[in-house]
C-alpha positions in Angstrom: 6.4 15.9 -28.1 5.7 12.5 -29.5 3.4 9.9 -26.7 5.4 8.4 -24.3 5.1 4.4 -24.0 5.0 3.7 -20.3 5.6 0.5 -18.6 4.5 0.3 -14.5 6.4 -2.1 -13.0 4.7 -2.9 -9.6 6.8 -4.1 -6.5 4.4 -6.1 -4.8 6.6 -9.2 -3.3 7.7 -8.3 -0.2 7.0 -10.1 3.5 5.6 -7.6 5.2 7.1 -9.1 8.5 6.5 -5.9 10.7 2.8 -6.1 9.9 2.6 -9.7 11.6 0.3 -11.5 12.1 -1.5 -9.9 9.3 0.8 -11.0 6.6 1.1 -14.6 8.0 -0.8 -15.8 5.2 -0.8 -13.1 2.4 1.9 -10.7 0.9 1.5 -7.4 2.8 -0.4 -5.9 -0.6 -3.0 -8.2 -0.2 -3.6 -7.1 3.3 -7.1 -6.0 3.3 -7.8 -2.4 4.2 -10.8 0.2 4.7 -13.5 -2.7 4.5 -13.5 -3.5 0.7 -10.0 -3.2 -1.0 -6.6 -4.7 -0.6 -3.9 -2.1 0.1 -2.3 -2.6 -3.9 -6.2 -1.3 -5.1 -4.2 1.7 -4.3 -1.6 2.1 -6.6 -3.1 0.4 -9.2 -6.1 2.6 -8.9 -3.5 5.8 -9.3 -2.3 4.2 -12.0 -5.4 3.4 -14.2 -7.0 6.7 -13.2 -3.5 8.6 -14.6 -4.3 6.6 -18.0 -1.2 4.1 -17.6 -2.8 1.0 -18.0 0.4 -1.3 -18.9 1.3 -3.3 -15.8 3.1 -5.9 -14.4 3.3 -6.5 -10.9 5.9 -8.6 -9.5 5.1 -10.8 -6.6 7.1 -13.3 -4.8 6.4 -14.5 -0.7 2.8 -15.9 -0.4 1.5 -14.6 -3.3 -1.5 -17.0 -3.8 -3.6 -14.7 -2.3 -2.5 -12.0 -4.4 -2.8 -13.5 -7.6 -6.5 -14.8 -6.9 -7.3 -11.0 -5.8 -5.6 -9.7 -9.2 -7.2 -12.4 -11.3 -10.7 -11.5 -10.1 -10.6 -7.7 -9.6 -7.7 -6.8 -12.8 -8.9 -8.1 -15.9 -8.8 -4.5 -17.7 -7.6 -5.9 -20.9 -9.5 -7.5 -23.1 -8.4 -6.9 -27.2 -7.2 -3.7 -25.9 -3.9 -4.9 -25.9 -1.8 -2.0 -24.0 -4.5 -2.5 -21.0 -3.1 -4.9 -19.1 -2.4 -5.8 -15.2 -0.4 -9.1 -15.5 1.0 -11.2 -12.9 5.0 -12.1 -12.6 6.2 -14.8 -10.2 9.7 -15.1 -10.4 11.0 -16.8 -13.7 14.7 -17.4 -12.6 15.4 -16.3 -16.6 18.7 -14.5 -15.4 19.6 -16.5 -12.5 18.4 -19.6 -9.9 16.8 -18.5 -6.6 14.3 -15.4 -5.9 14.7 -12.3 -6.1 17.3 -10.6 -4.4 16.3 -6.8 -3.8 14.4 -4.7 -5.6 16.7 -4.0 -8.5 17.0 -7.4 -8.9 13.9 -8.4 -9.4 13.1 -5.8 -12.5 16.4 -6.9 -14.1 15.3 -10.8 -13.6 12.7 -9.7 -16.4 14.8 -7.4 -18.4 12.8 -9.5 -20.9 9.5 -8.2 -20.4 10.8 -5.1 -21.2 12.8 -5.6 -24.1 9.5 -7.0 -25.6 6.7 -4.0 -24.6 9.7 -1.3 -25.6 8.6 1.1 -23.0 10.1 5.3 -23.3 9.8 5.2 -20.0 9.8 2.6 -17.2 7.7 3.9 -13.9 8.7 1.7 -10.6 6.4 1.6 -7.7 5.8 -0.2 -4.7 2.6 -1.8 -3.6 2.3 -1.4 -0.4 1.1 2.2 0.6 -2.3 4.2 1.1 -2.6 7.3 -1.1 -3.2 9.1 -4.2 -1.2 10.5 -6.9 -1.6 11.4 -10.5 1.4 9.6 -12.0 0.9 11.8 -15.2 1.9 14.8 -14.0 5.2 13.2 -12.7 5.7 11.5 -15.9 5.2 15.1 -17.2 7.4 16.7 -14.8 10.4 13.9 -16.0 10.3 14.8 -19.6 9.9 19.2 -19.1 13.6 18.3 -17.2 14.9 15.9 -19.4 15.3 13.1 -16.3 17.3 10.4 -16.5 15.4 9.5 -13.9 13.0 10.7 -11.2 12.1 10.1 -7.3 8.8 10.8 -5.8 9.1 12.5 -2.4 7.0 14.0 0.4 8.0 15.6 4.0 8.2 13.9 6.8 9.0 14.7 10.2 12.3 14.3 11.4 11.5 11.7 14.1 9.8 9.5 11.8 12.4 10.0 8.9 14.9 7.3 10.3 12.6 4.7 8.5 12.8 6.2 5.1 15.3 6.8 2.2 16.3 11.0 2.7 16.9 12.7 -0.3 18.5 16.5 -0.7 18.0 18.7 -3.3 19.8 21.9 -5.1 17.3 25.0 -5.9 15.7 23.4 -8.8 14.6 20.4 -7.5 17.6 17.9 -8.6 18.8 15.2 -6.6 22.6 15.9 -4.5 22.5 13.5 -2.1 20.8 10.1 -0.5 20.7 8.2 2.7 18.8 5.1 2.8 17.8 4.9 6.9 19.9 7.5 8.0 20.7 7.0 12.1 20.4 11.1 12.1 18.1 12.1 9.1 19.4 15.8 7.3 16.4 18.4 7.9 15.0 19.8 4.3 16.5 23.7 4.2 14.1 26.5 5.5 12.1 23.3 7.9 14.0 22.5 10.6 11.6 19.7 11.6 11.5 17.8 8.5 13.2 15.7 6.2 12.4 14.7 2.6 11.6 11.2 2.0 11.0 9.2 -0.7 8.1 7.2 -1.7 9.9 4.4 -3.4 8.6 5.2 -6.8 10.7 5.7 -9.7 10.3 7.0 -13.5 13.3 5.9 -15.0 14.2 6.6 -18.9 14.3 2.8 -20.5 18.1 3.5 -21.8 19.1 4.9 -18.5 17.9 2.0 -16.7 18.4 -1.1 -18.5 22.5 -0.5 -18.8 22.6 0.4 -14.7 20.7 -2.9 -13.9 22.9 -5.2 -16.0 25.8 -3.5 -13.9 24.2 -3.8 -10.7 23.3 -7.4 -11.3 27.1 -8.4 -11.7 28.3 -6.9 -8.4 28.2 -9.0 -4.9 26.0 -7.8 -2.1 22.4 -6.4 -2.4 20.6 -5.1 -5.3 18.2 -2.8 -4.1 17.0 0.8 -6.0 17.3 2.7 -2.6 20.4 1.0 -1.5 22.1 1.0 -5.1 20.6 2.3 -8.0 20.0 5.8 -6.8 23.1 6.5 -5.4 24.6 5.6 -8.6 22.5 7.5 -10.6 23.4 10.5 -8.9 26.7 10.2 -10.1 26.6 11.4 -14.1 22.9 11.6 -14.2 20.1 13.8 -14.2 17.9 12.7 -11.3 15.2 15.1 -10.4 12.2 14.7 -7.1 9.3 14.6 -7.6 7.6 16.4 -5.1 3.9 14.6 -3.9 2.6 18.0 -2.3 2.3 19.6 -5.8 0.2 16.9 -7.2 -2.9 18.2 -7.9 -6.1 15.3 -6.8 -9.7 16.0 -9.0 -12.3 16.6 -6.2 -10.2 16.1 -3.0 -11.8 18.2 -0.5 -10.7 21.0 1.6 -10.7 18.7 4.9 -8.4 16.1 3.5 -4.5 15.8 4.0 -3.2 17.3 1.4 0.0 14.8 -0.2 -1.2 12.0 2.0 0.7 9.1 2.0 1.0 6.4 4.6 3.7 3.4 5.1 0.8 1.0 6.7 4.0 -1.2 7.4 3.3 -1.9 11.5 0.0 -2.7 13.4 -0.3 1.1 14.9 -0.1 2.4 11.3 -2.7 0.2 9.8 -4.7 0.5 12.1 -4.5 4.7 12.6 -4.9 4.3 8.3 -8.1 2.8 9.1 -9.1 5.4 11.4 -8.4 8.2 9.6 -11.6 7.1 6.8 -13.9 7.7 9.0 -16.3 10.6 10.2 -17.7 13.5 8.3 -14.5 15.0 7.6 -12.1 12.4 7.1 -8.3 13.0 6.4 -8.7 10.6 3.7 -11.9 10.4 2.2 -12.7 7.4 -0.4 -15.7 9.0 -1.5 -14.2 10.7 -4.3 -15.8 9.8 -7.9 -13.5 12.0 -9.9 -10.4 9.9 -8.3 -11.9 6.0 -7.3 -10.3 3.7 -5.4 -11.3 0.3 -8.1 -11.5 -3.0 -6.1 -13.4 -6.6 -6.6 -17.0 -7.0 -6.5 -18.7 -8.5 -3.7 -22.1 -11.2 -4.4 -24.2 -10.0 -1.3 -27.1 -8.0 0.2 -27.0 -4.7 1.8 -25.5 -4.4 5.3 -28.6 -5.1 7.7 -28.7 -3.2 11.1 -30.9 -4.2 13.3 -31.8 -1.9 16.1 -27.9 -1.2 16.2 -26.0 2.3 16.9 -23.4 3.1 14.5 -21.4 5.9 14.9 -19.0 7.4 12.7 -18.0 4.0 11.3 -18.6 2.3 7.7 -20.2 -1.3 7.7 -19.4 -3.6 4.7 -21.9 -5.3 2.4 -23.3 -8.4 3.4 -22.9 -7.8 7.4 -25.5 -8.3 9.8 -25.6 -6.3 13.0 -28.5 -7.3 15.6 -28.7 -4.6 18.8 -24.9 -3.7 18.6 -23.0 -0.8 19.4 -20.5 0.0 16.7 -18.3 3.3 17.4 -15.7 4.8 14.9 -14.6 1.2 13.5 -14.7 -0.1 10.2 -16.4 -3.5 9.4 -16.2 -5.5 6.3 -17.9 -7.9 4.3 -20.3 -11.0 5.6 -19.4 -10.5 9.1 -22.1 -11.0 12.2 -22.3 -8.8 15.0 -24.7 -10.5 17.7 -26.8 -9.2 20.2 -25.2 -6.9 22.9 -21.8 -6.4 21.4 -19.7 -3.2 21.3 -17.4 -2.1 19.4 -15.1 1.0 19.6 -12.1 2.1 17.1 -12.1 -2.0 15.4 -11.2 -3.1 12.3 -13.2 -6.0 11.8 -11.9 -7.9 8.7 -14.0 -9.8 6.5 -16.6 -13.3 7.8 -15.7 -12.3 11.2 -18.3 -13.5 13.6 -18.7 -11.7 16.9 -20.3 -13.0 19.7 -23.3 -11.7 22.3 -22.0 -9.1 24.6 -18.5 -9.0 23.4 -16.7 -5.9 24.2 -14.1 -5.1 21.8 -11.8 -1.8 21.6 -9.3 -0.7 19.3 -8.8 -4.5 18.1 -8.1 -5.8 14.5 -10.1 -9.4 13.9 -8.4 -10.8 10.9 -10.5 -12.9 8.2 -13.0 -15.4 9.6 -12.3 -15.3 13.4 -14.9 -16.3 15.7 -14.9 -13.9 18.9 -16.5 -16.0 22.1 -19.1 -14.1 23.9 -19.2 -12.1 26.4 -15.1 -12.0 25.6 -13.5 -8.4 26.8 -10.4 -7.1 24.1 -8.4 -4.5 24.2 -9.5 -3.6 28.4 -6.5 -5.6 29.6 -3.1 -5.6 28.5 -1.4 -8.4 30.3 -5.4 -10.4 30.1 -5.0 -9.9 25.7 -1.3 -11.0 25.9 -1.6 -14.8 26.6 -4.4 -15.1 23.9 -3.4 -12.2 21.2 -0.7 -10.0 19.5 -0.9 -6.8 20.9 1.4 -3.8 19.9 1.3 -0.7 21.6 -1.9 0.4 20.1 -4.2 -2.3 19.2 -4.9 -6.1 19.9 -4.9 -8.3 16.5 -7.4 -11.6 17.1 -6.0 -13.9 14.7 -6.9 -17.3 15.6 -9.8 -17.1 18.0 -11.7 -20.4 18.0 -11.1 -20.4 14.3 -11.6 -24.3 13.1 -9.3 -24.6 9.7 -6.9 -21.9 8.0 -8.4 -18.7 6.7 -8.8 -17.7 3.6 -6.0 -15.4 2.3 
């Protein structure tokens, strides 16, 4: 079998308007997560550690801090010219206005492809926490001869409402599709779950150019869940993937196998967050076979001074004096002053906190100041005149914060 030329097409410009108001100022991929990355580190990590290094990622709604993040933590290419992780902005080439959907948006640069000449074209969103070998996908596509194929995982029926639900014959290939079904159809054989899928697509290039021309000369959305999909199933082959098979170098026996998270709401994020910490974590980062690749950071070692930490990882840079830090994650340059407490936080990066603050199960976004002696996350009806709370956590966003903060 000859080498496949793969092209990853990266979906990385939506709002993220359910994770407000921590995409008030950035795309939801730029959202920071677990102290030192963005949450897109994630997919392009998968795909640079599965040997696909020929990327474009497509960004649209405040994007500015996405494209500074790319620009200084991307540069893989160099004279190695297939190594590339290239930023698109919409180019209104096939029409005026943004993009309109998903499917629109990769046949708005139907050029791009037509140049590179990819075999295969693999779309994926940005916006998710988890690891996958994208080769052995790509390898499972061509040993079926797929026109295209979904990735997919289980998900419990409660939860499934949220998702596009896929069924399945007894080899695997696609039959059917809901996008948000109202009553989600359980997967055969487990009553309590559906099958969902991840949002990422291999497509074969001569499948998928043809069905996005179509697409683009119909009214009404153009969306790969909502419109590609379905079609395909129609006269092609369209297999699913399944993430549970994919086999991980050096994930450990503790960790979720096939984990996967939407981090699309506040109580997601946050539980995201939670779920790196401790000896055993259900996700653990520390995994040099499999790294998660982010920016460097210019600054010292994290200094604790006379401070508890428990079960919690503290960023580079950060100074703690006599604090009490429990189960939260804290990034990069921030101060935690004398007295303080902290229990189940994520403390974003620059954040200052003040003496004798008590703070639990709070998010402080980028460069908030929290007064002293200030009590968050004790009193719901106290924390909603000042903050956004959801049913889990309290998001500071704007605490005594003198100018904009940095994306």
């Amino acid at each position: 079998m000859k080498p496949q030329r793969i092209l990853g097409i990266i979906m990385a410009g939506g709002k993220g308007e359910r994770l407000l108001p921590l995409t008030e100022v950035r795309s939801k991929p730029a959202v920071p997560f677990g102290g030192k990355y963005r949450i897109i580190d994630f997919v392009l990590s998968n795909f640079v550690n599965s040997g696909i290094t020929s990327l474009y990622v497509l960004v649209q709604y405040r994007s500015q801090s996405l494209i500074e993040h790319l620009r200084e933590s991307w540069q893989i290419g160099g004279r190695i010219t297939r190594g590339f992780v290239s930023v698109v902005p919409p180019q209104m080439r096939a029409r005026d206005g943004w993009y309109e959907g998903t499917a629109d948006a990769v046949y708005q640069n139907l050029n791009l492809i037509g140049d590179w000449e990819p075999d295969i074209i693999a779309v994926f969103g940005a916006d998710h926490i988890y690891r996958m070998d994208i080769e052995q996908m790509v390898q499972e596509h061509l040993e079926r001869d797929a026109d295209a194929t979904v990735a997919a995982l289980p998900v419990p029926l409660e939860s499934a409402g949220g998702f596009g639900i896929l069924e399945t014959d007894d080899n695997g290939r696609m039959v059917g599709f809901e996008e948000k079904p109202s009553a989600p159809k359980p997967i055969p054989g487990r009553p309590g779950y559906a099958l969902s899928s991840m949002g990422n697509y291999l497509f074969k290039t001569e499948t998928l150019v043809p069905l996005l021309t179509r697409d683009a000369s119909r009214p009404g959305t153009h969306d790969f869940g909502r419109n590609i999909v379905p079609e395909l199933l129609a006269d092609h082959r369209v297999y699913v993937y399944d993430l549970h098979t994919n086999h991980i170098p050096g994930l450990r026996s503790y960790e979720e196998r096939g984990y996967w998270r939407d981090v699309g709401t506040l109580e997601a994020y946050w539980q995201a967050n939670m779920d790196l910490l401790g000896e055993t974590p259900v996700f653990d980062l520390r995994n040099p076979a499999w790294p998660i690749f982010s920016g460097c950071y210019e600054g010292p070692m994290a200094a604790l001074v006379r401070t508890r930490v428990y079960d919690s990882m503290v960023g580079t840079g950060s100074q703690c004096l006599e604090a009490d830090i429990r189960r939260s994650i804290v990034g990069r340059g921030v101060r935690i002053d004398r007295g303080a407490r902290l229990d189940e936080c994520v403390i974003l990066d620059d954040v200052h906190i003040g003496p004798h603050a008590r703070l639990r199960r709070v998010i402080a976004d980028r460069r908030s100041t929290i007064p002293a002696y200030s009590r968050i996350g004790y009193d719901a009806g106290h924390d909603g005149m000042k903050f956004h709370l959801s049913n889990l956590v309290s998001l500071c966003s704007r605490i005594r914060r003198q100018r904009r903060p940095r994306c």
